[in-house]
C-alpha positions as CSV (number, residue, x, y, z in Angstrom):
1,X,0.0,0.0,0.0
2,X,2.7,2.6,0.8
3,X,4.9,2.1,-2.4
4,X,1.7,2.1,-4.6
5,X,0.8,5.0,-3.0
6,X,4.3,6.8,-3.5
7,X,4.5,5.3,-7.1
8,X,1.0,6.8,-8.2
9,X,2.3,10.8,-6.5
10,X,5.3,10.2,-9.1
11,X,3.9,8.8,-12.0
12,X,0.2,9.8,-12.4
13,X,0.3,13.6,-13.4
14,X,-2.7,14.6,-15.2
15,X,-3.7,17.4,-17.2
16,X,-7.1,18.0,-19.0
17,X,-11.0,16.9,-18.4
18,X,-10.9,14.5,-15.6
19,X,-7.5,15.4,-13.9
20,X,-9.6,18.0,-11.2
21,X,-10.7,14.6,-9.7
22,X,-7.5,12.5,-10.2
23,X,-5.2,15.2,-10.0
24,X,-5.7,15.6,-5.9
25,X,-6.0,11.9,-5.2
26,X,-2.6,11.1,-7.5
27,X,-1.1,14.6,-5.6
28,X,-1.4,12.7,-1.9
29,X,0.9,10.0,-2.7
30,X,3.5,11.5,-1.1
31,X,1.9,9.9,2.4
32,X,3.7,6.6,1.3
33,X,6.6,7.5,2.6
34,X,5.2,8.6,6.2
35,X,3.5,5.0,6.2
36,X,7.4,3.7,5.2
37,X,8.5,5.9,8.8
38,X,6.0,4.7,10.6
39,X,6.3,0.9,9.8
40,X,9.7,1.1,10.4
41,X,9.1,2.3,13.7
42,X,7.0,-0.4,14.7
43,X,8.9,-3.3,13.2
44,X,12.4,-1.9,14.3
45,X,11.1,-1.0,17.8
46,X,9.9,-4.5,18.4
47,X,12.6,-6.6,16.9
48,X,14.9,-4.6,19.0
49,X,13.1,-5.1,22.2
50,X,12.4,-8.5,21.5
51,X,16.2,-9.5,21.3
52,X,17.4,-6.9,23.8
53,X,19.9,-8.6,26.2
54,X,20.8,-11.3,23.7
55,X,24.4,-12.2,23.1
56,X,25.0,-10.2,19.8
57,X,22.4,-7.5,20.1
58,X,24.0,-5.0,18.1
59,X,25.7,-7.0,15.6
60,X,23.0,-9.2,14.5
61,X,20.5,-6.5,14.2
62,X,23.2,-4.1,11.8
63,X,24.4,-7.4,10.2
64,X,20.9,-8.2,9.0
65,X,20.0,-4.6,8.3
66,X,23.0,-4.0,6.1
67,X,22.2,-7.4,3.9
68,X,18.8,-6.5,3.3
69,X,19.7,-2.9,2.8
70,X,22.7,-2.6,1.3
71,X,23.3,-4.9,-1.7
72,X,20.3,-3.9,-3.8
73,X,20.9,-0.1,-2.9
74,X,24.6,0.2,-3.9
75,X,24.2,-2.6,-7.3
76,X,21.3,0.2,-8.0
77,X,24.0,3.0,-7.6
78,X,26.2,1.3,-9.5
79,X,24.0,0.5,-12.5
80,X,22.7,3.9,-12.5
81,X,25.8,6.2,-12.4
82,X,27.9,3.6,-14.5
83,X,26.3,0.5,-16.5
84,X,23.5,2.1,-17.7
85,X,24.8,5.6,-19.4
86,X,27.2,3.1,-20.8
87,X,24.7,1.2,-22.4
88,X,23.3,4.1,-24.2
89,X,20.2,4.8,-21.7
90,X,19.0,8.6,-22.0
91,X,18.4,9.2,-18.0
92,X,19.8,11.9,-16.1
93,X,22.4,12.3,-14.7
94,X,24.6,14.0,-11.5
95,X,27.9,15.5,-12.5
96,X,28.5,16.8,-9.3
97,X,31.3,14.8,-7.2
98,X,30.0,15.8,-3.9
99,X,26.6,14.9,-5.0
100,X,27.6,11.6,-5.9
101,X,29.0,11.3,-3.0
102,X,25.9,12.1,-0.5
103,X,24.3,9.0,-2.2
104,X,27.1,6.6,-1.7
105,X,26.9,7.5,2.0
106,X,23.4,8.0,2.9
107,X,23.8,11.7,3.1
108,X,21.6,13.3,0.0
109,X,18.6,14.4,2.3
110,X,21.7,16.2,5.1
111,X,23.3,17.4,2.0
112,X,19.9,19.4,0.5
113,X,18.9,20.6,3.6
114,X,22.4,21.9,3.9
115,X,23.8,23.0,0.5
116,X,20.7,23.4,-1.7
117,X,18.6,21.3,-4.2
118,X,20.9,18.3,-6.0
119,X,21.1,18.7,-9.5
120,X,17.6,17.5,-11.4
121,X,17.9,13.8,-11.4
122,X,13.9,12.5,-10.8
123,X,15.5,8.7,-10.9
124,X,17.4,9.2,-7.6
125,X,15.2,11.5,-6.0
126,X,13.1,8.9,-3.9
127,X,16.1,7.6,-2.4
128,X,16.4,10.7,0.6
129,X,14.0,8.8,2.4
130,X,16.2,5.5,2.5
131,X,19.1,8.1,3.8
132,X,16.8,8.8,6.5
133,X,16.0,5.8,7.7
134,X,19.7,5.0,7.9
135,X,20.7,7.5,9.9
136,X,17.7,6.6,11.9
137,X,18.9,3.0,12.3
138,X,22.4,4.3,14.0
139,X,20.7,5.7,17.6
140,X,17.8,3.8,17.3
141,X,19.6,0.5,19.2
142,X,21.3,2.5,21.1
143,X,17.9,3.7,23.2
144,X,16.5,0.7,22.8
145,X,19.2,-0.8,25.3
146,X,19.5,2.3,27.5
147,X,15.9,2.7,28.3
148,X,13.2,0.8,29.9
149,X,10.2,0.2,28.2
150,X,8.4,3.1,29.5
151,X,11.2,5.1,29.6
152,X,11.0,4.4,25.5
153,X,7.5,5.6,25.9
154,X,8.5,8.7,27.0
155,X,11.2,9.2,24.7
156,X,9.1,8.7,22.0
157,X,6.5,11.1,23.0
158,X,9.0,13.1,23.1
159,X,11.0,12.6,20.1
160,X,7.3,13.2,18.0
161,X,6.8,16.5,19.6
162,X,10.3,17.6,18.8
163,X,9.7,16.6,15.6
164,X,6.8,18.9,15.0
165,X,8.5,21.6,16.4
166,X,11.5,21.6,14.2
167,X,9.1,21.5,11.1
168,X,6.9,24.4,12.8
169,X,10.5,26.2,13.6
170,X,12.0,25.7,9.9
171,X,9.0,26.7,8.0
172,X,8.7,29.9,10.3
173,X,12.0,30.8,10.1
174,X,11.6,30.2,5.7
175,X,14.6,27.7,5.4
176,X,14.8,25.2,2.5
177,X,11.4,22.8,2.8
178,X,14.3,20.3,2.8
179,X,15.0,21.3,6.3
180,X,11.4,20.7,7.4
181,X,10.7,16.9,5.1
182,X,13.6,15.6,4.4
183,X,15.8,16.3,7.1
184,X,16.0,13.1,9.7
185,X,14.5,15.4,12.6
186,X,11.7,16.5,10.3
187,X,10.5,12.9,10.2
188,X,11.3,11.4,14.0
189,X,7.6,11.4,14.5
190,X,6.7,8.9,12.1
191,X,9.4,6.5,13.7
192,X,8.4,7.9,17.3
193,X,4.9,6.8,17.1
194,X,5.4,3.4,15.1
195,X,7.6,2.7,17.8
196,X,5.4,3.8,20.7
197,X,2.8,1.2,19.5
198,X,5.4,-1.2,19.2
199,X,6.3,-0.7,23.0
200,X,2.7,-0.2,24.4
201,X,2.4,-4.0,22.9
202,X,4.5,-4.9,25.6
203,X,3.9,-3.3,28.5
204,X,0.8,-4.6,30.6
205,X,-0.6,-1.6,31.9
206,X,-0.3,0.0,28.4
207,X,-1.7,-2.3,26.0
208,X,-5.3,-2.2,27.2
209,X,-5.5,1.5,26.6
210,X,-4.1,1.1,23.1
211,X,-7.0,-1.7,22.6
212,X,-9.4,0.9,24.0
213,X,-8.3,3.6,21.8
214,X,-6.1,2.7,18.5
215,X,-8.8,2.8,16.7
216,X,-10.9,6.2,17.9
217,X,-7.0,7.7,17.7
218,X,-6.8,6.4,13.4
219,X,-10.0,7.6,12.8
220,X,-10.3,11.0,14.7
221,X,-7.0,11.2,13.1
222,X,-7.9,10.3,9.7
223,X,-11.3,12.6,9.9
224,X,-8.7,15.4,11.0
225,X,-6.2,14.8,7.9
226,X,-9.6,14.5,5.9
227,X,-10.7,18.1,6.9
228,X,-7.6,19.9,6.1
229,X,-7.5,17.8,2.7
230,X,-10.8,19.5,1.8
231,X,-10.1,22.7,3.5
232,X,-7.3,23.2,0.7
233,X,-8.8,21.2,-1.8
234,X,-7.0,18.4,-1.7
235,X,-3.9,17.4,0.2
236,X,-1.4,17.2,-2.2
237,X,2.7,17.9,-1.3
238,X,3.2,22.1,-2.1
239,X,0.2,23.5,-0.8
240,X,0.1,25.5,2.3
241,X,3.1,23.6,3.3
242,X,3.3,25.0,6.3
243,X,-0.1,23.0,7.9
244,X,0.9,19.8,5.9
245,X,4.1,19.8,7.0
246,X,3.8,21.0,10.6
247,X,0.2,18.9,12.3
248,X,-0.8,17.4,9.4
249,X,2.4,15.2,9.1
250,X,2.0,14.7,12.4
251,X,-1.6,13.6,12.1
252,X,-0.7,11.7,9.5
253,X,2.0,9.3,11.9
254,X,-0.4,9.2,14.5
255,X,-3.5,8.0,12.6
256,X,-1.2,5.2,10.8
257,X,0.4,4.5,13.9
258,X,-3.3,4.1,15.4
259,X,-4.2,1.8,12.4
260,X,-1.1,-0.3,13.0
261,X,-2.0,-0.6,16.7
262,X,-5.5,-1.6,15.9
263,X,-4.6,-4.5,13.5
264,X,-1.9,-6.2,15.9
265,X,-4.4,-6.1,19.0
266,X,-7.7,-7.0,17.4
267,X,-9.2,-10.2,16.7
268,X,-9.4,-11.3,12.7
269,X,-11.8,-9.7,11.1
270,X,-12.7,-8.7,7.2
271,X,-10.4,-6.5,6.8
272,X,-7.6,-8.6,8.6
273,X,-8.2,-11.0,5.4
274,X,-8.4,-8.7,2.9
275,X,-4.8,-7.0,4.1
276,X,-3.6,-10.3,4.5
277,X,-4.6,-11.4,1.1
278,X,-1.8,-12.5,-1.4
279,X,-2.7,-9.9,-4.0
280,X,-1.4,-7.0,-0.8
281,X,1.3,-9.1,1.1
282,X,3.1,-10.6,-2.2
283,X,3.6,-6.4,-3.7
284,X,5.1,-5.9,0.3
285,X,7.4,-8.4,0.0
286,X,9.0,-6.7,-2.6
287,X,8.4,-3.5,-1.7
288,X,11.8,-2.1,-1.2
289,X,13.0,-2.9,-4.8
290,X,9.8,-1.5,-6.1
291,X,11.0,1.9,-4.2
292,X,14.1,2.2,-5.4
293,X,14.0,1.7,-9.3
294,X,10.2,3.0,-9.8
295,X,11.5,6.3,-10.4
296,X,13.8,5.2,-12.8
297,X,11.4,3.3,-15.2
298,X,9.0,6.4,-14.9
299,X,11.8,8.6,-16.6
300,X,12.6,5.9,-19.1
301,X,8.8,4.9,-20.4
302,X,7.4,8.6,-20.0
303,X,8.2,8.9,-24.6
304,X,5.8,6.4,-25.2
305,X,2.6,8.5,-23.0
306,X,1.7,11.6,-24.5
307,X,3.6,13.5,-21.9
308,X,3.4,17.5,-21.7
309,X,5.8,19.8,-20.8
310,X,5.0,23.4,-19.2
311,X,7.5,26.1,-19.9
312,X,8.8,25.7,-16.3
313,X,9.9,21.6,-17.7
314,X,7.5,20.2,-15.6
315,X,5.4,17.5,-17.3
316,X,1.7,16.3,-17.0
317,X,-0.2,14.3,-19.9
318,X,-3.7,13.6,-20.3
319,X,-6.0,11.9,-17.7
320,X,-6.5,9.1,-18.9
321,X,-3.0,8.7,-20.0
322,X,-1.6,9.5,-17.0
323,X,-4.1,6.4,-14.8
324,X,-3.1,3.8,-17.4
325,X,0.9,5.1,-17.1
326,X,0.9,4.5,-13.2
327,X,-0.6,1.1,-13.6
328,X,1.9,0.3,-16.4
329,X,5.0,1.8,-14.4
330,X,3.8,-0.1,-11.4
331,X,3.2,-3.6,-13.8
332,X,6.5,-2.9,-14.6
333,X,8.6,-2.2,-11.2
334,X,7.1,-4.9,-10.1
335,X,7.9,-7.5,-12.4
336,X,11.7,-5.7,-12.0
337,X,11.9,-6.1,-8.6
338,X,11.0,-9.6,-8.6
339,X,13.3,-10.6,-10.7
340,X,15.8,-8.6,-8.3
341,X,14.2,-10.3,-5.6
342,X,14.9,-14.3,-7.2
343,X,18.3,-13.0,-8.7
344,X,20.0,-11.1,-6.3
345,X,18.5,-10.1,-3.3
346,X,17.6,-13.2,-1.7
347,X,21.3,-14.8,-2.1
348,X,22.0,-12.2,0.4
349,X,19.1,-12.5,2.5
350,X,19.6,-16.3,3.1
351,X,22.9,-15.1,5.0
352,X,21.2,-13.9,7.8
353,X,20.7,-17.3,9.3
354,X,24.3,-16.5,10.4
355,X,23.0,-13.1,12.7
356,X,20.0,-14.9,14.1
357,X,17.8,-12.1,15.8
358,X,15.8,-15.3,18.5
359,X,13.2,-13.4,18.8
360,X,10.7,-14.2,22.3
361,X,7.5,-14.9,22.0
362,X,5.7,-11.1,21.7
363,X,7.3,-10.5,18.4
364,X,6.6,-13.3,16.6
365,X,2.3,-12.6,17.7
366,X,2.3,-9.4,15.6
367,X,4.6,-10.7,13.0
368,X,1.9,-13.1,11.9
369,X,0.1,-10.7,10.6
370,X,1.1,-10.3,7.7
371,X,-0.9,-7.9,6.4
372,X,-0.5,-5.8,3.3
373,X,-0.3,-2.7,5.6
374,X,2.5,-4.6,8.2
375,X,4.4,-6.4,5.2
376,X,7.6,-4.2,5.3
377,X,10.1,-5.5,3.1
378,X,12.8,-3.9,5.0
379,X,12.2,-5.8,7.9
């Protein structure tokens, strides 16, 4: 659901009769990647709490990150920067060494907040978010161990509310939006809250309030994201950026967060089976791959759709056009990333046998449900 969602805010742009009702829905995409944060939270959060104490605690869980993460990420750099403009592929390309460099090293959201835009290069745009998630990853054992469980609680409240303040505090002060989205303090709330879920699971007097109100939280949550959507006519990324990306980011982790909470402390229902389906869970298991090169195979099928260029560069094609070009591009990431998947991810993957994470018995209740909202192919 999340990489569909950010798939569609890239690749559906539509211009002409019809794009007034598509336009806003394909426009709020962009919450994909707050769904990514907030996942995250929850999954890393609990695997971390369920195999705190353990003999290899901090090796096993960066050993298994880095095989899941790394390979795909740095063959994709590779390809990208090197095989590829080789091969004769018309894409885009960065010139600047110091650029380069922020990618190889996780750094490209630090180094736009910091230095200004990168140059225009739509293929590697999507991965700041990967850069944050990163940096995330290198405190985020760290309190884990320190702090008791509801000392995590309060840490986490804490770390969401700082979060909202920076983004209130850099948009008031007019810095780069870069400073206020893509910067890893802008986005601490979505990890906050996943993670507060994730630790109200396991503490006793906590979990029957988070029965009682996960799901009252996602929906006055989602009626409140709702509202400002149709107070500005829709709630696409660039308009009044200061509400979206002060509360309404915010709103946006919690009612997820909510969602997530409700699903991992609620008897099966309907909509357990229908999240759980094959047709949700199969697209999450390969999720990540689908993330990283959708961008790319935008840019290189966008000749063959009728696109339209304004005088500003920026492109848009007809409605219907632009629906049937986000359901090929997503056809076709998809069938990319499985072949990654069977090719080359998965040789890595069975190494983590050797970095086993023994997880107790709380971790393994959520992780069987699989849904297609919980399926994080990062995990």
């Amino acid at each position: 659901m999340a990489v569909t969602a950010v798939i569609v805010v890239h690749a559906c742009k539509p211009k002409g009769a019809g794009s007034g009702l598509i336009g806003p829905i394909a426009g709020a995409g962009w919450v994909g990647v707050t769904l990514f944060f907030v996942l995250s939270g929850f999954l890393i959060t609990g695997i971390l709490l369920d195999t705190k104490g353990r003999s290899g605690y901090f090796a096993n869980f960066y050993a298994r990150r880095s095989l899941r993460i790394f390979p795909l990420y740095y063959i994709f750099l590779f390809a990208y920067f090197f095989i590829l403009p080789a091969a004769g592929a018309d894409l885009p390309q960065i010139a600047n060494t110091g650029e380069r460099i922020s990618f190889w090293l996780y750094l490209t959201n630090m180094r736009e907040a910091l230095f200004g835009p990168t140059s225009p290069c739509e293929p590697l745009d999507p991965l700041w978010s990967l850069a944050v998630e990163e940096q995330v990853y290198l405190v985020w054992p760290l309190l884990i161990l320190v702090f008791s469980k509801k000392g995590l609680g309060r840490i986490f409240l804490g770390l969401a509310i700082f979060s909202l303040l920076w983004r209130g505090a850099t948009r008031a002060a007019a810095l780069p939006v870069a400073w206020s989205y893509g910067w890893s303090p802008a986005c601490l709330d979505g990890f906050a809250v996943g993670g507060l879920v994730a630790v109200s699971m396991r503490v006793n007097e906590w979990r029957p309030l988070l029965i009682r109100w996960a799901a009252p939280t996602a929906t006055g949550a989602g009626l409140f994201v709702f509202g400002m959507a149709v107070a500005q006519r829709h709630f696409a990324f660039g308009l009044n950026l200061i509400p979206i990306l002060t509360i309404g980011m915010t709103a946006l982790s919690i009612g997820f967060a909510s969602m997530i909470g409700w699903l991992v402390t609620t008897p099966p229902t309907k909509l357990h089976r229908i999240l759980g389906s094959s047709w949700l869970s199969l697209p999450g298991k390969f999720s990540y791959a689908m993330y990283i090169f959708h961008a790319t195979v935008i840019v290189l099928l966008l000749p063959k759709f009728g696109v339209v260029f304004d005088q500003n560069g920026k492109w848009a094609m007809p409605t219907l056009n632009a629906i049937g070009f986000a359901i090929v591009v997503w056809v076709v990431t998809f069938g990319i990333a499985i072949a990654s998947w069977y090719s080359y991810e998965m040789w890595f993957l069975k190494l983590k046998r050797f970095f086993p994470t023994e997880r107790r018995a709380i971790g393994e209740e959520f992780l069987k449900v699989k849904t297609g909202i919980l399926t994080d192919a990062r995990e």
